[in-house]
Structure formats: C-alpha cells, structure tokens
GUPA-280043 format. One line per 10 residues: number of its first residue (from 1); their letters; for each residue x, y, z of C-alpha. Coordinates in Angstrom, 1 decimal. Layout:
NUM = a = X/Y/Z | ...;
END
This chain:
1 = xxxxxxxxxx = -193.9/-59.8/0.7 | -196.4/-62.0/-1.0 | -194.2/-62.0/-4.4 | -190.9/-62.2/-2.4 | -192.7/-65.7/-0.7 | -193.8/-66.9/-4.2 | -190.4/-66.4/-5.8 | -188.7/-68.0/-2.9 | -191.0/-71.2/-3.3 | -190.6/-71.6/-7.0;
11 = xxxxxxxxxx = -186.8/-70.8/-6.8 | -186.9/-74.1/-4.3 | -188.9/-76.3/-6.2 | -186.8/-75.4/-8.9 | -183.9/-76.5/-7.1 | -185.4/-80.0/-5.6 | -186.1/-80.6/-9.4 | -182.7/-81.8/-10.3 | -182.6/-83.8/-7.3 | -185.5/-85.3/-7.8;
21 = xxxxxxxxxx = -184.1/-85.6/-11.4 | -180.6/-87.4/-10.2 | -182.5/-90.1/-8.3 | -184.5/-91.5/-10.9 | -181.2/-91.6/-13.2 | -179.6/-94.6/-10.8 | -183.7/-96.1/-11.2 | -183.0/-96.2/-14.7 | -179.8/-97.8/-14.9 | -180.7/-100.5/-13.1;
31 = xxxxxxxxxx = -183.3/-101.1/-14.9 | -181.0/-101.0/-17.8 | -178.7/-103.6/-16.7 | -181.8/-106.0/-15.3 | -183.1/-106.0/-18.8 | -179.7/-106.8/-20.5 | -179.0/-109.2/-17.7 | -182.2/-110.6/-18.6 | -181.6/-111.0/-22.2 | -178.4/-112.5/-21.6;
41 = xxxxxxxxxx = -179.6/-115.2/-19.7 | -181.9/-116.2/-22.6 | -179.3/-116.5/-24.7 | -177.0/-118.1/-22.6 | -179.5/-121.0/-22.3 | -178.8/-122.0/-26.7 | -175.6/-120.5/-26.5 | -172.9/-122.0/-29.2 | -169.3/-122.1/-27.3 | -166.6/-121.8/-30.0;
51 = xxxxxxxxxx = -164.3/-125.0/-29.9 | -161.2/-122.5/-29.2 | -163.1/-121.1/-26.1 | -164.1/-124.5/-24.7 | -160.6/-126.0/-25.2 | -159.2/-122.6/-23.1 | -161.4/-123.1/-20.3 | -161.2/-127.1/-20.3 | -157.0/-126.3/-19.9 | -157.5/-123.8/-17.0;
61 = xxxxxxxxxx = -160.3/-126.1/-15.3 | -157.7/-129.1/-15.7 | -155.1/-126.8/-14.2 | -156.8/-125.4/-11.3 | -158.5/-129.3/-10.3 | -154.4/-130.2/-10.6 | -153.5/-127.7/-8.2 | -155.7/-128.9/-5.4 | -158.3/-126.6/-5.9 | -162.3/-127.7/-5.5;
71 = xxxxxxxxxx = -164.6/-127.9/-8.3 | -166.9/-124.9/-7.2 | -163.8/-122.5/-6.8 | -162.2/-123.2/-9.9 | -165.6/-122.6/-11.8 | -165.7/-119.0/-9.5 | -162.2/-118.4/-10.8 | -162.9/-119.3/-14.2 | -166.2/-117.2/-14.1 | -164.5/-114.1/-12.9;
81 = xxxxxxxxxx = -161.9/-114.3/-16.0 | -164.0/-115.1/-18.4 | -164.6/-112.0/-21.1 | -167.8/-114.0/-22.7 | -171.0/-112.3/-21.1 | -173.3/-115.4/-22.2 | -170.4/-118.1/-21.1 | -169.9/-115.8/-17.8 | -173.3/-117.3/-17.0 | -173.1/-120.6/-17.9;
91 = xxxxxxxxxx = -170.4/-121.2/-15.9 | -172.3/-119.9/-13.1 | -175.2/-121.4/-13.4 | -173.1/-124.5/-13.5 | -171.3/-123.7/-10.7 | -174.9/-122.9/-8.4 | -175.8/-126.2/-10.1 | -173.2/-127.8/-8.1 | -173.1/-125.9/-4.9 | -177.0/-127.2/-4.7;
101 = xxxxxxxxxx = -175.4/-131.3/-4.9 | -175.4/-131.8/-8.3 | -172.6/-133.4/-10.1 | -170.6/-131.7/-12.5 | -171.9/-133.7/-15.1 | -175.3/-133.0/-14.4 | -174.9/-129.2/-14.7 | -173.2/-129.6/-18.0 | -175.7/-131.2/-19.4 | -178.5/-128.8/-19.3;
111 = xxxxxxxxxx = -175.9/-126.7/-21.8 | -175.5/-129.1/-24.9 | -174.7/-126.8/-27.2 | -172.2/-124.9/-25.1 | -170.6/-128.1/-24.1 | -170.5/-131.3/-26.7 | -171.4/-134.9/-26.1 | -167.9/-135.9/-26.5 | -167.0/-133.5/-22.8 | -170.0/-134.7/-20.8;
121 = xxxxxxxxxx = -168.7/-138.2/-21.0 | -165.3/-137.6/-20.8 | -166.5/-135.3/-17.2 | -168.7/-138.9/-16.3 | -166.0/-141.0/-16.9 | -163.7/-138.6/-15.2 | -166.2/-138.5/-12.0 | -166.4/-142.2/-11.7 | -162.7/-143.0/-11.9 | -161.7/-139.7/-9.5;
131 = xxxxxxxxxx = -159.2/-138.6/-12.2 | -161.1/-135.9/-13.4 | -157.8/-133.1/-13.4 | -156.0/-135.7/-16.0 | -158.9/-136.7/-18.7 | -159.6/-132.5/-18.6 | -156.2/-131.9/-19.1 | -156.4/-134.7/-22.3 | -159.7/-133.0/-22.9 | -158.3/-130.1/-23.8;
141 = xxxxxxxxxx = -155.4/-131.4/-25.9 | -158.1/-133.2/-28.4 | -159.8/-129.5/-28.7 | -156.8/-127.7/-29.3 | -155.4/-130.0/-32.0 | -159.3/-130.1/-33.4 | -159.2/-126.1/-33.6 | -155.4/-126.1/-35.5 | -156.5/-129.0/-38.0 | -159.7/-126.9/-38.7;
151 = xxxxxxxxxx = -158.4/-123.7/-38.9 | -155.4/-125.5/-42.1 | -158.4/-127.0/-43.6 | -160.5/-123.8/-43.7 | -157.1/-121.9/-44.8 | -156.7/-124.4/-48.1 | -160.3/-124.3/-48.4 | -159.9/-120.3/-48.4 | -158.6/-119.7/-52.1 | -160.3/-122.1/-54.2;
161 = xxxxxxxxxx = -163.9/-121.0/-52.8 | -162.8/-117.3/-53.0 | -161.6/-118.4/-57.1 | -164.9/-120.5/-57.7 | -167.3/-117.0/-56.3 | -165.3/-114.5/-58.4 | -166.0/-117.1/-61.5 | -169.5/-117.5/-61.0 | -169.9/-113.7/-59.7 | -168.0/-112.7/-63.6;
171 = xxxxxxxxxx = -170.2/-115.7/-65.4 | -173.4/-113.9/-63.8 | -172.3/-110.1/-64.9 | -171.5/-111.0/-68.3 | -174.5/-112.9/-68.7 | -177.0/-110.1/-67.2 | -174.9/-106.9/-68.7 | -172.7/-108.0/-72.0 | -174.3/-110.3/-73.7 | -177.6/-108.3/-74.2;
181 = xxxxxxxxxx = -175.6/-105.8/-76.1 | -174.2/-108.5/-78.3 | -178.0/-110.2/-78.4 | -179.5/-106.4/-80.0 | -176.2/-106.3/-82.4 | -176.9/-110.1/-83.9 | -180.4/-108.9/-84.1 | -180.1/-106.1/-86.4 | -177.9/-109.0/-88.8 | -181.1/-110.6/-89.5;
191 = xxxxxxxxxx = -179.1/-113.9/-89.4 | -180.1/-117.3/-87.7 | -178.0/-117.6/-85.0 | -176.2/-121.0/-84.0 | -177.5/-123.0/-81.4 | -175.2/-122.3/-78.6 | -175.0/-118.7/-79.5 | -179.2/-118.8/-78.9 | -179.0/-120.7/-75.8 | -176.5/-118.3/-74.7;
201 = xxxxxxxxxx = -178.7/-115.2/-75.6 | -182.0/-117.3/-74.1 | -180.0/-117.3/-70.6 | -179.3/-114.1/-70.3 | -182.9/-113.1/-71.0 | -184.1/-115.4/-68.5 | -181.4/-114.1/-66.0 | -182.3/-110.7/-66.5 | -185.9/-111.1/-66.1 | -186.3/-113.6/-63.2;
211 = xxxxxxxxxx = -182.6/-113.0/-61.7 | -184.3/-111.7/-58.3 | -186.6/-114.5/-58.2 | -184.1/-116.8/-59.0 | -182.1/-115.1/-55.5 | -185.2/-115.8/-53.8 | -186.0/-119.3/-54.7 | -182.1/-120.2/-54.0 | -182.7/-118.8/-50.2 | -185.6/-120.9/-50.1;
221 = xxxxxxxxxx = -183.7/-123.6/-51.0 | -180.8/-122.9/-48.2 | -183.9/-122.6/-45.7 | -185.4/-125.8/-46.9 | -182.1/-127.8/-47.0 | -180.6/-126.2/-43.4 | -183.9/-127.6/-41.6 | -183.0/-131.1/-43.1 | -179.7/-131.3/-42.2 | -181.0/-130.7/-38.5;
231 = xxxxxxxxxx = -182.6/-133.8/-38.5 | -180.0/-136.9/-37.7 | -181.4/-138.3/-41.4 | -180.4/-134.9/-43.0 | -177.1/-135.2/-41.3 | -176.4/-139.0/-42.1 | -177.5/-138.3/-46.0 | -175.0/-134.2/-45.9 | -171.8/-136.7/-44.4 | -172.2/-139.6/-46.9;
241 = xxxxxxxxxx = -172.5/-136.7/-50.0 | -169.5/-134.7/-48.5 | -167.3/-137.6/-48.6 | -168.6/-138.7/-51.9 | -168.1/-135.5/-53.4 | -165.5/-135.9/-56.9 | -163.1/-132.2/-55.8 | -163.6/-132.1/-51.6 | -164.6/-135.2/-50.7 | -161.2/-136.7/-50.3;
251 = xxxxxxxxxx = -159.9/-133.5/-48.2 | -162.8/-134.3/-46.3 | -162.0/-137.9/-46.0 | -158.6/-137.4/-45.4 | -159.1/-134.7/-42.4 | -161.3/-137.6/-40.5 | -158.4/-139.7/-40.6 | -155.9/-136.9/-39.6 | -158.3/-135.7/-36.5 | -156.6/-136.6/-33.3;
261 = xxx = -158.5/-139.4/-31.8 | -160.6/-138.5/-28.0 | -158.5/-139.5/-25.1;
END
C-alpha cells in the first residue's frame, strides 16, 4: 500500500509538472516582448524616417485633418496603420504628447531626425494661421516631388559609379596578381627597365605588401572625414566641394535648381 501511495504521488507531481511548465511559458513571453518593446523605444528616440515614409504619412495626416477629423484621432489612425515598429511609436508618443496640452509642434520637435526642420515650421506656421490640413497637404507634395527627383538622380548616378568601381576593382587585381608575374619575367632579362615600367612594378610591390593596411588607413579616413561632415563647418566645406567638383558638380548644381521649392 505504501508503494501503491508513493507511485500515486509521483505519478501526480509528474503531472502538475507540465502545468507548472505551461505557466511560466506566458511569463516568458512577456518578458520577450517588454524587452523588444524596450529596445524599440530606444531606437525610436534617433530614429531616421525615410523621406518616402514622411511624405505618406504627411498626405494621410493632411487628409484626415481635411475630413473633419481631430488631431489626436488622426495620429491614433495613422498609428494603427502604420507597418514601421520604431515610427509606430513616435507617432504615439506624439500623439500622448498632445493629449497631455502640448502642441503639435512641440511633440515633433523632440523627434528631429524623424521629422526635418523644414516640417516643424511648416506645422508652426500651420498652427498659427489655423490652416494646418492645406500647408500638410502642400507638405506632402514638396516630399513627394523631393523623393522622385532623388530617386532620377540616384538612377543616372547608378552606372557611372558601378563603371568607375569595376575600373578601379580591375586596376587593383592586375596590379596585385599580373603584374608580379611580368615583374619576375623582366627580372630574369637582366635589363634596366624603363621608368614607367619600374614605377609600375614599385606599385604593385607596395600594393601587395601593405594592401590591408592601406584598407585600414582608407576606413580611418571615412571615420575621420564622416565625424567632420557632422559638424555644420564639415557640412558648409562637403557642399561648397560637391558643387565645385569638375564631373558631378554641375548635376549637383543643376538638381538644387530643379528641387521643387517648400510651400
């Protein structure tokens, strides 16, 4: 009776096991989601909106404020449709913003990289003349026309970079692989070789020993150079040698003059 009692208690436990088992899973999965909630949230404070994005919700805010809508039930709209994670909540931490008396500019603001300086004024200047639905809707036209001008430009700019990498990518190969065997046939001539010919033959000798510190230096570079441009002097000095620059510089000129001007 003693086994048959024993047997009967661990045939139990056994079963409240996979209970206890099945409660902790829900446990986990929330935990789960808090932390990716979490992590979202952190990123949605730098967030970078794509232009194409902004101008799509800018059209449907302008739409919604046309059709009589408020501002805090357009944004709920807006937030429920939107497929972005990180712009899901921005748009609701803008839309809180608001519900707690802020104005829509206000909440915008503490997004600047999700929303540019050029939207913030065009939202204060739509707030203090009450005709916030039309300068949206205008808004959004400027963006869209933006995006289709940037996406030609990147398009003829496509080919010409892609023809410009293969030639340097070819220069480096023959350079690093081909011309050594040439080098070790001159070589067993016993023959001076021409200047160019040696300067050629120099290069590839220094491109084949220092090649990967070369790669490393040039990333340094990039590091170096991408910090400077942050700055607003590193930005002034990178627009003045785009435009001045002898093959793109007109195309560049030439697409600030095409832009469509802000409403």
């Amino acid at each position: 009776m003693a086994f048959l009692s024993s047997s009967a208690s661990s045939s139990s436990s056994r079963a409240l096991r996979p209970d206890a088992g099945q409660k902790n899973r829900p446990n986990v999965k929330a935990a789960q989601a808090l932390a990716k909630q979490k992590s979202l949230e952190k990123k949605a404070k730098n967030y970078k909106l794509p232009l194409g994005e902004l101008a799509l919700f800018t059209q449907q805010l302008a739409s919604l404020l046309n059709a009589g809508l408020p501002l805090v039930q357009c944004l709920e709209a807006l937030q429920d449709q939107t497929e972005d994670p990180c712009f899901r909540i921005i748009i609701r931490d803008v839309r809180l913003d608001i519900s707690s008396g802020n104005s829509f500019s206000t909440a915008v603001k503490k997004f600047p990289k999700s929303f540019p300086s050029l939207f913030i004024s065009m939202v204060e200047a739509g707030e203090a003349s009450g005709a916030l639905s039309e300068i949206l809707a205008k808004v959004a036209g400027y963006f869209e026309s933006s995006v289709k001008l940037t996406k030609k430009v990147k398009s003829a700019m496509t080919y010409p970079i892609a023809v410009i990498g293969l030639a340097i990518a070819l220069v480096n190969v023959l350079l690093i692989f081909v011309i050594p065997v040439f080098a070790d046939m001159f070589k067993d001539f016993g023959a001076k070789l021409p200047a160019p010919t040696q300067m050629l033959i120099d290069l590839s000798n220094f491109l084949k020993h220092y090649f990967f510190y070369l790669l490393i230096g040039c990333y340094g570079i990039y590091w170096g150079v991408s910090k400077f441009i942050a700055t607003p002097r590193g930005r002034r000095l990178k627009d003045e040698g785009l435009v001045k620059a002898p093959i793109f510089g007109n195309l560049i000129h030439n697409r600030g003059f095409a832009a469509p001007t802000p409403p």
